[in-house]
N, C-alpha and C positions, 0 to 999 in steps of 0.2 A: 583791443577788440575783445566781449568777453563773447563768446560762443558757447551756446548751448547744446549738448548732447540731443539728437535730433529723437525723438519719441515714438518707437513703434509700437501699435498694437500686437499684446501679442494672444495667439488664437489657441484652444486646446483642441487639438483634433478629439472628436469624441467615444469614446469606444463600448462596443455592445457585450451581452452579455446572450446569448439561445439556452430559452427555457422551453423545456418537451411542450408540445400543442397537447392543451387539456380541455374538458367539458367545459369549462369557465371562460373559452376561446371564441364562443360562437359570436357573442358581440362585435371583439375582431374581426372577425367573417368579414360581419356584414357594414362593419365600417369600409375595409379594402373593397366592397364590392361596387364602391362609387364611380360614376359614369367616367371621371376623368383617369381614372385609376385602369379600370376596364375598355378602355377606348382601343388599344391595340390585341383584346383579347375578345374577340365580338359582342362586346357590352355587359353591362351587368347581368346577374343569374338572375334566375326565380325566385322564392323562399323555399322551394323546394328542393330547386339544386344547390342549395346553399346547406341546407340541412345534409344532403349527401354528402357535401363534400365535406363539411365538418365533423359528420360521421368514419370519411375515409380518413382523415388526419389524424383522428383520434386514435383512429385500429393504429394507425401505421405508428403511430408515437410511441405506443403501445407494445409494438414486434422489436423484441429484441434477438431476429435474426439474422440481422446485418441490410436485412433491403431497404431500408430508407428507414425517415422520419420526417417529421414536421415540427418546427420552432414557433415562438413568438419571440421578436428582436425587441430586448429590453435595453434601451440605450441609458449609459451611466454615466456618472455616478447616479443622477435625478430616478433613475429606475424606471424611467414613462415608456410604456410598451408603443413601439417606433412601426411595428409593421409585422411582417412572417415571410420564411423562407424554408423551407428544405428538400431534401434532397429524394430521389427513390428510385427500384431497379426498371430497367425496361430494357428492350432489347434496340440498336440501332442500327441499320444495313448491315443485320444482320450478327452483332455483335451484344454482346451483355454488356450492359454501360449505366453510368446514375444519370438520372437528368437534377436540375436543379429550376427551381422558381422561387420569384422573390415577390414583397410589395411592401410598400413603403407609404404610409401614410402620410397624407401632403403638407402637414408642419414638422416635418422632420425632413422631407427631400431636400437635396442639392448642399448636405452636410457631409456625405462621405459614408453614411449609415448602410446605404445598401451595398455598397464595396466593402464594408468593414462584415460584414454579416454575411456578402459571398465567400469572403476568403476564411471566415469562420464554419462556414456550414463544409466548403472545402475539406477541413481538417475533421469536420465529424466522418465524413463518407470515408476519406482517408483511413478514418481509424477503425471504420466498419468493416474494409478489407475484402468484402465481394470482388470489385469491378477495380478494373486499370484507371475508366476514364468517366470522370462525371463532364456531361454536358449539357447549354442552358442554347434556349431555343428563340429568343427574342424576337423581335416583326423588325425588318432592314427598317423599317419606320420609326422605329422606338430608341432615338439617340442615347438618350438617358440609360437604357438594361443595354444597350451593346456597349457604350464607354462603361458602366460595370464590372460587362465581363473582360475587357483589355487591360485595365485599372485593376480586377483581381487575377489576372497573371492567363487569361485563358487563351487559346492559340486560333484564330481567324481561318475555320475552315471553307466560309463559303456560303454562297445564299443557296437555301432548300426550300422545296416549294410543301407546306407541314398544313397539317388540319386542328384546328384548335379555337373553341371548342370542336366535338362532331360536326360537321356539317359545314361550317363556316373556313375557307380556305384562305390561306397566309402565303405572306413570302417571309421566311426566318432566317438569322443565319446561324450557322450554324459553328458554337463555339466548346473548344473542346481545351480540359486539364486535366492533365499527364496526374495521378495523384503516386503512380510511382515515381515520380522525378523527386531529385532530392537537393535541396537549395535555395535560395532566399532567391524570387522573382521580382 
């Protein structure tokens, strides 16, 4: 009997690279700012609010005072910018803390890209040294950003009832990482 060694595929997980959010981002914007993309975030923006908030990502890319920043996730080796993430200060019941956000453009989902780029944005807040804990706010609805944040090592505090945008009211929950812990999760 001659038997052949059985043939597996085999996969390269892909790995990102975060480049500072710059004036040349605004396209990005407004690609991320697709209905399906926006669905758990009360829908697309204006051009106007879009224009702000590309404005705000810019300053904040910009502050090298430790309070955040904003990415573009260039997934590699191919270089093709995948989406945006980062991170920045706010305060939470009452605590100083990062939050974090993510997006993921839709021929790049369901590759591991936006776990690879939380757990890297992770390590930027980390190394900015404000705040003990960054935490990411997703809608209980949004399977995909809360397997992200369990996937990138974050600890299941709890569903909070959050506003986001102004006006428009959410059920999130609320996930939290230790960036003082020290250890492979």
């Amino acid at each position: 009997m001659n038997e052949q060694p059985e043939k597996t595929a085999v996969t390269t997980a892909p790995s990102v690279r975060l480049e500072a959010w710059s004036e040349e981002d605004a396209g990005l914007l407004r690609a991320l700012n697709a209905p399906e993309l926006m669905g758990h975030l009360g829908g697309p923006e204006t051009e106007e609010q879009l224009d702000r908030r590309h404005r705000r990502y810019v300053d904040l890319s910009a502050d090298t005072s430790g309070r955040g920043r904003m990415y573009r996730v260039v997934l590699l080796p191919e270089g093709l910018v995948a989406g945006s993430i980062g991170f920045w200060a706010t305060t939470w019941n009452g605590e100083p803390v990062y939050e974090t956000g993510w997006a993921v453009l839709p021929g790049f989902q369901g590759r591991g890209v936006a776990t690879l780029a939380t757990r890297a944005v992770a390590e930027q807040a980390r190394a900015a040294g404000l705040h003990r804990h960054l935490h990411a706010f997703p809608s209980v609805e949004n399977a995909a950003s809360n397997a992200v944040c369990r996937k990138a090592g974050f600890d299941l505090l709890g569903e909070q009832d959050f506003e986001y945008p102004p006006g428009n009211p959410m059920r999130c929950n609320d996930w939290r990482l230790d960036l003082g812990a020290t250890g492979d999760r």
